[in-house]
N, C-alpha and C positions, 0 to 999 in steps of 0.2 A: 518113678518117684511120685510120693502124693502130691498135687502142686497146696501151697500155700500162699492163702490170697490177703487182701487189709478190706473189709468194711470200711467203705466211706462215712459209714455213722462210727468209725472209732476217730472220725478226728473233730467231730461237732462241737460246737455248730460254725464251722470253718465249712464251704460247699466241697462240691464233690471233686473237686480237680484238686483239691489239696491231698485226697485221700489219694489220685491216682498219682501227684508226687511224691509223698510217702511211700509209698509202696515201692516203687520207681527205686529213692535213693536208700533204703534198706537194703532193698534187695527180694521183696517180694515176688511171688511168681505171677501176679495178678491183684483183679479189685472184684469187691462183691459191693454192687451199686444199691443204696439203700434209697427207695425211690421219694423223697418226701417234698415239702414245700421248695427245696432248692428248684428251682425250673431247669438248671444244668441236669440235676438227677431221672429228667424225664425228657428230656430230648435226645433221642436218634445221633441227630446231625451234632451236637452237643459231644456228646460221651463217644462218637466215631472218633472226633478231632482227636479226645484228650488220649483214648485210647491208641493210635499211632504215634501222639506228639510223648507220649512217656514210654510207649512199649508194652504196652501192662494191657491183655486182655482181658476184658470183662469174665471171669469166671461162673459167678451168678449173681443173680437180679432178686435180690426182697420186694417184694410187691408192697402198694401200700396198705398195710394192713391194721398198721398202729390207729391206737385210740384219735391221735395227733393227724392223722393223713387221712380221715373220712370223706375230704371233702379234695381229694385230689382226683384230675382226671374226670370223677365222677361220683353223685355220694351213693350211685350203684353198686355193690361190692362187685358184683360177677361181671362188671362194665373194668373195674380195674384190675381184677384178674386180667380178663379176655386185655385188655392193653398192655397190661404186665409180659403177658408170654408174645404179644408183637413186637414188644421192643427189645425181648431177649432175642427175638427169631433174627432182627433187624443186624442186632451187634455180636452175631453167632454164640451167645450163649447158651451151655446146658442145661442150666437151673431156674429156676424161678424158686424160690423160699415164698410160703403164704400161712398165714395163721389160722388157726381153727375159725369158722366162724364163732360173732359173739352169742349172746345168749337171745338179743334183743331180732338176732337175724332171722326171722323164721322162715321165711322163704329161701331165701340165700340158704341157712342150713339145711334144709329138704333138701333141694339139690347139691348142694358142693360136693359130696361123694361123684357122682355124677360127670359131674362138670369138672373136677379134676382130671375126670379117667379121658375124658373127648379130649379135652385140650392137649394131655399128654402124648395119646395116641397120632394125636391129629396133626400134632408139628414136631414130635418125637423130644421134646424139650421134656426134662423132667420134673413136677411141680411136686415140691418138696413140701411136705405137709411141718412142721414146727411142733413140737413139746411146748406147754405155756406154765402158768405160775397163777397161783388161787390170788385175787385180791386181797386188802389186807383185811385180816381179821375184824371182823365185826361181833364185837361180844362173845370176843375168844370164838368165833365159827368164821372157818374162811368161807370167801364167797367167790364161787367160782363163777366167772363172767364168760366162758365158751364152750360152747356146744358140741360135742354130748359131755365133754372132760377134758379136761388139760393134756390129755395121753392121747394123741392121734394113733396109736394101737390100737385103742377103743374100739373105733371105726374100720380100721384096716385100710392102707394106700400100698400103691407100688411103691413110692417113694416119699420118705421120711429127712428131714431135718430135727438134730439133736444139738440141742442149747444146754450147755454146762453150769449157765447163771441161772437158767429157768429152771434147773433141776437140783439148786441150790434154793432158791428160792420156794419152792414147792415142795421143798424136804423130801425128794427122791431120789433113789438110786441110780445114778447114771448108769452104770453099766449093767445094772438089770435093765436100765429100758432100753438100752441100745441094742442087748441079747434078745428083745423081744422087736425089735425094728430089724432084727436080721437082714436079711440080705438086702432089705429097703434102705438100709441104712445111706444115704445118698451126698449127705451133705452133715459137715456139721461144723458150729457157730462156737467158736473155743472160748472160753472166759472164765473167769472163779466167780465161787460166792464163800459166802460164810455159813448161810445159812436164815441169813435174817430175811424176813420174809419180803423183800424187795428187791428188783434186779438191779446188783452191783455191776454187773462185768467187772470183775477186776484182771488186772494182769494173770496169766495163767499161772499156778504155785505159789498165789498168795492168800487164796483161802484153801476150803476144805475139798473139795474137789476132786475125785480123781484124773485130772488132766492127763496126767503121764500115764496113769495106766489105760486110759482108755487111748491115747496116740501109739502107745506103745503096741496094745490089740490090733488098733488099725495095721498097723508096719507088718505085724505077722500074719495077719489075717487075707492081706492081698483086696485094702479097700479099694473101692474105684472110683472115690468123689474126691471131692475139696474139702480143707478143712481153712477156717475162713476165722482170720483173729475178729471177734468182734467185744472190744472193750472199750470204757470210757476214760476218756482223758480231758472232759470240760471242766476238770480243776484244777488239771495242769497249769504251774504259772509263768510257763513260758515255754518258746517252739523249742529250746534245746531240751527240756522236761519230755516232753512228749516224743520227740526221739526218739529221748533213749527208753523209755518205756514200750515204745512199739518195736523197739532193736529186742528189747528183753524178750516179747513175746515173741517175735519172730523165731531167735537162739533156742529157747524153751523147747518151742514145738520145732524146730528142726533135730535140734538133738535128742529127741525120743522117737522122731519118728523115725530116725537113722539107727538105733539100734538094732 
């Protein structure tokens, strides 16, 4: 069975042991720890505890990669990778998720090809490279903010992560780019959009999305990663709201991937 895991950024900005109870009293098969200002989100000794005291193995590790997390760890990019895949090594996780570098990276981006492939090899974790989403339009022109493009195809990795709200928001084809991520396909980040050019995350099946058919591809196709709800709920206006919202996505993707 594919296991299905909760993003600790689908319960923000609530810290990260909220995400691993969530996940816990749904019924999830794990958490995918999004590593940011929480200091829970970045300790070892931290995320060991929560992990036993719920049951819920770390699945995989988002490095910090966001706009918001430059200055975590280190304002090094390849300083927060390289700690990213120690502390996945640390709580036996497969994945590390990282985002293209940004435009402004230029050294960082020379190498990150590179420096993907060592670290991967190096401790057999797999660093799952991310699809992203053009900023917003400036004078009707998007403006793309990562290098070389939003398509980590572009470049070519052994392992890729696909975002369903990035490829809403980016007005692209999910399931062309997941056919062109083929067998890299390693990881992916479930959530809807509409289309507007912002990441919604919404519950799966409430925008335009192909969510089910690409879960459904998965199920026959014989994926072999996680697929990890990552949606927002910071408008949720209360813990029984958020619930049942993360129950919905949960049923969603259970019931197509069981087809």
């Amino acid at each position: 069975m594919i296991p299905i895991g909760l993003s600790t950024a689908s319960v923000w900005p609530r810290r990260a042991e909220a995400g691993f109870r969530y996940a816990a009293e749904l019924g999830y098969d794990g958490v995918e720890v999004m590593v940011w200002g929480d200091q829970d989100s970045q300790d070892s000794t931290t995320l060991r505890r929560y992990l036993r005291g719920y049951g819920m193995p770390v699945l995989s590790l988002h490095s910090p990669s966001l706009l918001i997390t430059q200055r975590v760890w280190s304002p090094d990019p390849t300083v927060r990778l390289r700690r990213s895949v120690e502390l996945a090594a640390e709580l036996d996780c497969p994945t590390v998720v990282v985002h293209p570098p940004f435009v402004w990276q230029r050294r960082y981006a020379k190498r990150f090809p590179e420096l993907v492939a060592e670290l991967s090899e190096r401790t057999g974790i797999a660093i799952a490279v991310e699809n992203m989403f053009p900023a917003k339009p400036l004078r009707n022109v998007a403006v793309h903010a990562f290098h070389p493009s939003i398509d980590p195809t572009d470049v070519g990795y052994a392992d890729y992560t696909l975002d369903l709200s990035h490829t809403a928001a980016a007005g692209m084809n999910a399931l062309e780019l997941a056919a062109r991520m083929g067998t890299g396909l390693r990881h992916v980040h479930l959530a809807d959009g509409t289309g507007l050019p912002r990441d919604e995350h919404l519950i799966p099946g409430r925008g335009t999305q192909p969510c089910g058919e690409l879960l459904d591809t998965l199920s026959e196709t014989g994926f072999q990663g996680s697929v990890i709800i990552e949606v927002s709920t910071r408008t949720d206006r209360s813990d029984a709201e958020r619930t049942t919202n993360l129950a919905e996505a949960l049923l969603y993707t259970k019931l197509h991937l069981a087809r």
